[in-house]
C-alpha positions in Angstrom: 0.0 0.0 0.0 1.2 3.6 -1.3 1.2 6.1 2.0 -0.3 9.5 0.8 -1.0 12.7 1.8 -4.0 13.8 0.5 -4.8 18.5 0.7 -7.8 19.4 1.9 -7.5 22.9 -0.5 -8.4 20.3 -4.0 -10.7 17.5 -4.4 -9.0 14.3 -4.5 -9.7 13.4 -8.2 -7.8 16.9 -8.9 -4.8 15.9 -6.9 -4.6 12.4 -8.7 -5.4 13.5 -12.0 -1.8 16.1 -11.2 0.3 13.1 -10.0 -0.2 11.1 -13.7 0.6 14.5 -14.7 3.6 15.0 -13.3 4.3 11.2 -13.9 3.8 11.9 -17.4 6.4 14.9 -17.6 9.1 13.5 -15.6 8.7 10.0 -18.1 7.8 7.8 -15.2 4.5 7.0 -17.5 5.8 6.7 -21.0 3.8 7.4 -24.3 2.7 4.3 -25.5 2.5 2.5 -22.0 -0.5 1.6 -20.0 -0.8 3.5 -16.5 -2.1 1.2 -13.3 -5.1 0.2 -13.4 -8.3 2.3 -11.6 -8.8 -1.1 -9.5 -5.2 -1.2 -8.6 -4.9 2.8 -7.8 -7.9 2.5 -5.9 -6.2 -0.9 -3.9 -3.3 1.2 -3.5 -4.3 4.6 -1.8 -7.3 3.2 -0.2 -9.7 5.7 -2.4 -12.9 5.1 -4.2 -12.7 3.4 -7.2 -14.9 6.1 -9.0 -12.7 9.0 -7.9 -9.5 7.1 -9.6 -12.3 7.0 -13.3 -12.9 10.3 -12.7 -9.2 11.4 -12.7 -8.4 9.6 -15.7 -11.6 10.6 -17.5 -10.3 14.2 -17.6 -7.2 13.0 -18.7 -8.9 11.0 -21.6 -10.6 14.2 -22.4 -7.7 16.0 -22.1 -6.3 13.8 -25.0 -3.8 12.8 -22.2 -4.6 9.1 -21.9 -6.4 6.8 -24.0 -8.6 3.9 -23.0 -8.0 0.0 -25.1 -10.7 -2.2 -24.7 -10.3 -5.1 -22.7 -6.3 -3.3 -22.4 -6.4 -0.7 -19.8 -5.5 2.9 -20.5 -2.3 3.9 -22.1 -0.4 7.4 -22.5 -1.3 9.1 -25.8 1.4 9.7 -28.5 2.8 13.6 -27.7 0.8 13.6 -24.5 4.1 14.5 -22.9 5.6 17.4 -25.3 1.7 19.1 -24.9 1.8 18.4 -21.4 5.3 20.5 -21.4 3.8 22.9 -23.9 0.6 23.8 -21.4 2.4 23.7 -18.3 4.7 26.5 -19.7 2.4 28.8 -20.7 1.0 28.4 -17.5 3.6 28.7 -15.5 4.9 32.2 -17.4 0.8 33.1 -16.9 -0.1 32.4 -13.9 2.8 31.4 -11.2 5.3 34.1 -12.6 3.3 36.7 -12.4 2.4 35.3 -8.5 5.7 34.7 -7.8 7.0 37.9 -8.4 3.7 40.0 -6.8 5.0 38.1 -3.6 8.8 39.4 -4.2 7.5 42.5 -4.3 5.1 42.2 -1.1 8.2 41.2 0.9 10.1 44.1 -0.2 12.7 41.4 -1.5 15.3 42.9 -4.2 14.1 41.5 -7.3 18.3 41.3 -8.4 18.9 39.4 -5.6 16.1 37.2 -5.8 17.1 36.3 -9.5 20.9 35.9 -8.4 20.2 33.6 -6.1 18.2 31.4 -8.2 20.5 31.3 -11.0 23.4 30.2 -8.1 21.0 27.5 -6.9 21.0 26.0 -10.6 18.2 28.1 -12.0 19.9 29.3 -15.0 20.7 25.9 -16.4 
């Protein structure tokens, strides 16, 4: 059994749906390969079998994942480059923009903020 932590701010289906996200960028699911099953992520972090169909139905929709008959459901061809693509946009949108409202709120040097994130490996 998989041990998660589960925030209260997003429904559970939201948080799920992210993690075969993420899994997606970072190659863990590969395009081409069948993710776990609903039964088997349901078995493994003791959630409702409908809230597991329910993440993966958005990523269907999304064009993300792909069900097989009688096969399971398998990572799409590109899923992963427009995965990348999305998640750019909006992260120059909507957590840049965030990020640097709360630089300013602290009264934090914006040059110093953007030095030290290029000496923690930012500017790679």
């Amino acid at each position: 059994m998989v041990s998660v932590e589960w925030n209260d701010k997003q429904p559970i289906y939201r948080q799920l749906r992210d993690r075969v996200v993420e899994r997606i960028m970072d190659g863990s699911f590969a395009e081409g390969e069948a993710v776990p099953s609903v039964r088997q992520v349901a078995a493994d972090f003791q959630i409702n079998h409908l809230t597991v169909g329910k993440a993966y139905q958005e990523l269907v929709d999304a064009g993300l994942l792909e069900k097989r008959r009688g096969l399971g459901m398998f990572v799409t061809d590109g899923a992963r480059r427009a995965l990348t693509t999305g998640e750019q946009e909006r992260f120059l949108e909507e957590e840049v923009p965030a990020f640097a409202e709360r630089v300013r709120v602290l009264g934090l040097d914006m040059g110093n903020v953007v030095k030290q994130l290029l000496d923690n490996g930012g500017g790679q």
